[in-house]
C-alpha positions as CSV (number, residue, x, y, z in Angstrom):
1,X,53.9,101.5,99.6
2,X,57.4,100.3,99.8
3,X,59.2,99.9,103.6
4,X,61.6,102.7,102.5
5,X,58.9,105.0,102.0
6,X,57.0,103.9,105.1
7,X,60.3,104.1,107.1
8,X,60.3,107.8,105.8
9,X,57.1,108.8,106.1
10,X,57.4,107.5,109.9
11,X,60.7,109.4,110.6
12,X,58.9,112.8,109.1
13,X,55.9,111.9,111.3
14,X,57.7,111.4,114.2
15,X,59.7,114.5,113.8
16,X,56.4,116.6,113.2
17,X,54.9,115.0,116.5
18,X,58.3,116.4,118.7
19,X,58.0,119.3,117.3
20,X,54.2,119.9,118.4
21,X,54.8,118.4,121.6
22,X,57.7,120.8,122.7
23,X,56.5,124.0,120.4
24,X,53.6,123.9,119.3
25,X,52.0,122.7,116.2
26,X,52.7,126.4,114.9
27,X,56.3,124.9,114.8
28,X,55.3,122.0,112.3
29,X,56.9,123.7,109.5
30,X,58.9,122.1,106.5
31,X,62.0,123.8,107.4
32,X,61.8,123.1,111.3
33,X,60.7,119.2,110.4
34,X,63.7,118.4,107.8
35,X,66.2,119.8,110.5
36,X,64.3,117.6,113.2
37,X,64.3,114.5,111.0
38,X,67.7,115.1,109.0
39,X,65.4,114.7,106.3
40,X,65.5,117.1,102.3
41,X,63.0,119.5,102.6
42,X,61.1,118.0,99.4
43,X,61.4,114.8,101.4
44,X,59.4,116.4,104.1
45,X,57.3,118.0,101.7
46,X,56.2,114.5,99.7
47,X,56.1,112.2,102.4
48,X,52.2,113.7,103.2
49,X,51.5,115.0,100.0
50,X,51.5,118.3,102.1
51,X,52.3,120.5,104.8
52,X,48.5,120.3,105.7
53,X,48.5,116.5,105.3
54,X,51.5,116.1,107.4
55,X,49.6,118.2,110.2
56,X,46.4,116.5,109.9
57,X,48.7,113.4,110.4
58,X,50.0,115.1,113.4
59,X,46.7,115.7,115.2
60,X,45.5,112.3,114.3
61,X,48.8,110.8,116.2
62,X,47.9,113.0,118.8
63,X,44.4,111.7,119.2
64,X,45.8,108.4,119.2
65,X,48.6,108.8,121.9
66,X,46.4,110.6,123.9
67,X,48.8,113.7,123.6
68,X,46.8,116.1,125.8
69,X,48.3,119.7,124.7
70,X,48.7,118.9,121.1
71,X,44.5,117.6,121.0
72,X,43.9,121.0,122.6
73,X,45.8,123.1,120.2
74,X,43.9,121.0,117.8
75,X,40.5,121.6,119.1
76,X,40.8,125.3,119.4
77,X,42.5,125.7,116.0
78,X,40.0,123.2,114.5
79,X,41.7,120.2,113.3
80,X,39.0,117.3,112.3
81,X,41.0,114.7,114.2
82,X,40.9,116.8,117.3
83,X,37.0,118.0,117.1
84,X,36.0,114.4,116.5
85,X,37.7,112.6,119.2
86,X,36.0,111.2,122.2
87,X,34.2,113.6,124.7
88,X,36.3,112.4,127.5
89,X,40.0,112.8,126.1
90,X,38.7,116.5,124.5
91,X,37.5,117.2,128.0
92,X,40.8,116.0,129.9
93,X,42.8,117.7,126.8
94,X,41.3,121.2,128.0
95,X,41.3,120.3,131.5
96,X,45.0,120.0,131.0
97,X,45.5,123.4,129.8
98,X,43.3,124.9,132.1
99,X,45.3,123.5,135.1
């Protein structure tokens, strides 16, 4: 993959991630992400070969960043990345939005 692509791909990601973080990932949507990233809305759309891609990408960011509402969004809604993480960070993810 060429750095041009990877530098897009990351901009998309990053914009998908804000998104989840302040919204919601009910607000990862093509439209929402290519105003977010200043981004074409095909650009948005190819960059993960899908909308579902790009949200499975999402949750798997979130896993890694330890981004406690997002995991739990993730967990209840089913996202792989979310229902296989650790124990402890799906515990404290649920513990955060039970506080």
């Amino acid at each position: 993959m060429s750095e041009k692509v990877e530098n897009r791909n990351r901009t998309v990601l990053e914009a998908a991630i804000g998104l989840a973080e302040q919204h919601g990932m009910q607000a990862v949507t093509r439209p929402r992400v290519a105003r977010e990233s200043g981004l074409a809305l095909g650009t948005v759309s190819n960059a993960f070969g899908s909308m579902d891609g790009l949200r499975d990408a999402v949750m798997a960011a979130a896993v890694d960043r330890e981004i406690l509402p997002v995991i739990a969004q993730g967990l209840a809604e089913r996202y792989p990345a979310a229902v296989n993480a650790h124990p402890d960070l799906k515990s404290r993810a649920l513990a955060k939005i039970a506080a």
